[in-house]
N, C-alpha and C positions, 0 to 999 in steps of 0.2 A: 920736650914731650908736649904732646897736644892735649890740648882743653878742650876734654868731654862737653862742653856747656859751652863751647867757641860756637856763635851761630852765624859767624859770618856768609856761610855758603848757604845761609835757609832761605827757605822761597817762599812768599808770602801771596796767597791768592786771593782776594775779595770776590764773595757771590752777591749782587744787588741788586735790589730790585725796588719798588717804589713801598710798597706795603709788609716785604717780608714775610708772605702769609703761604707763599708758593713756590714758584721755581726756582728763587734761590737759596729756600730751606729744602729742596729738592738735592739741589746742584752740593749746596754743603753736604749733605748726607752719604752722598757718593761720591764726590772727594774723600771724604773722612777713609769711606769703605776702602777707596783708592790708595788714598797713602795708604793703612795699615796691611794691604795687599802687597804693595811696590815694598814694603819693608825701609817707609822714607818719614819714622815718627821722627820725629826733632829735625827733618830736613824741610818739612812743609809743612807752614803755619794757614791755617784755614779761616777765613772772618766773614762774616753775611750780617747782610742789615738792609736797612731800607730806608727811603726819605721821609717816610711819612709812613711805620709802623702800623701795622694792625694790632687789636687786642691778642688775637691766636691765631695758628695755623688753619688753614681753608682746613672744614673737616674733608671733604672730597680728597683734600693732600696728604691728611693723614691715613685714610680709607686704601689707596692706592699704593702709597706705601708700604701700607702693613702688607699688603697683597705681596711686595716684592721684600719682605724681609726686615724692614725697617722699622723700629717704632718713634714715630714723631711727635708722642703723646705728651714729651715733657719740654717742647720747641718752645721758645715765647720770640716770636717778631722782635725786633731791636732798631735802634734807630743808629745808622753808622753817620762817622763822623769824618766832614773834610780830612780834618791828620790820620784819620785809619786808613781813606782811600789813597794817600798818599804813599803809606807807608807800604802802601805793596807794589809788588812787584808784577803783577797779573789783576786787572779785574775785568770780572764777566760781567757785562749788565743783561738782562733778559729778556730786551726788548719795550723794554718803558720807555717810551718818548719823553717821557717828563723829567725824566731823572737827567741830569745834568751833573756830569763828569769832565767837564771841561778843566775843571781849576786844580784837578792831581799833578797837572805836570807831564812833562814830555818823556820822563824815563817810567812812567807806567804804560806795560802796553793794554789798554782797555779795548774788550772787544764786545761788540754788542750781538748778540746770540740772537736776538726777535723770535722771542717766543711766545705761542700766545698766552695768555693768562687764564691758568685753569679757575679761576674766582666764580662758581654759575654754572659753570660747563657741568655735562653730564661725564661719570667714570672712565667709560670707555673714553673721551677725548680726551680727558686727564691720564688716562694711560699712555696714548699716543705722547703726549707731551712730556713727559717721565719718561717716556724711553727714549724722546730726543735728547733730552738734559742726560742722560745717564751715557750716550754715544757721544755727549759733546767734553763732556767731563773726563771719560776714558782718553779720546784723542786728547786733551790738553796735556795729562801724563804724561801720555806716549811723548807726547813733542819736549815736556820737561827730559825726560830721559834722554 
């Protein structure tokens, strides 16, 4: 008999970014929405953070979101750690130059998205931006599936 709690087939994704304030409290949000779409809770584990954390989410980030459904109001930036980034299976960086992912290892495929950073931007660009993270987020899925 199988074990409900067996997580061996789980997929673990890291979203990253330098500050955690933005596109990849963007990118978690919509994974989140993702899996519980795909019908994949307990098959895909989700983790974001950042090298160097902000105190809170850009309010722009939370503004635009709420626009598209989401509330980011209770988000707090986090600082991820070498052993998280290793421990997935997938990580997105957003386009930080500074972030340095070199030392996960060769069995994580890390992919650098180059996004720009809604931090300043006015809405509309921050929208444009959230709907690239939300079309890049979806393809990853697709490609899990």
């Amino acid at each position: 008999m199988s074990d409900p709690h067996d997580t061996t087939d789980s997929i673990r994704i890291g979203f990253i970014c330098v500050r955690n304030a933005g596109r990849s409290q963007m990118a978690t949000a919509f994974a989140e929405r993702e899996r519980e779409r795909r019908g994949l809770d307990g098959r895909v584990e989700i983790l974001t953070g950042g090298t160097d954390p902000a105190e809170h989410v850009h309010d722009v980030v939370r503004e635009v979101m709420r626009d598209a459904g989401f509330d980011l109001a209770d988000r707090t930036p986090r600082e991820i750690t070498p052993d998280e980034l290793r421990s997935c299976d997938y990580v997105a960086t957003m386009g930080c130059s500074t972030l340095d992912v070199g030392e996960v290892g060769a069995d994580v495929d890390v992919r650098d998205w180059a996004l720009d950073d809604p931090g300043g931007k006015d809405p509309d660009r921050v929208r444009e931006i959230r709907d690239e993270i939300e079309e890049r987020v979806v393809a990853l899925f697709d490609e899990l599936a």
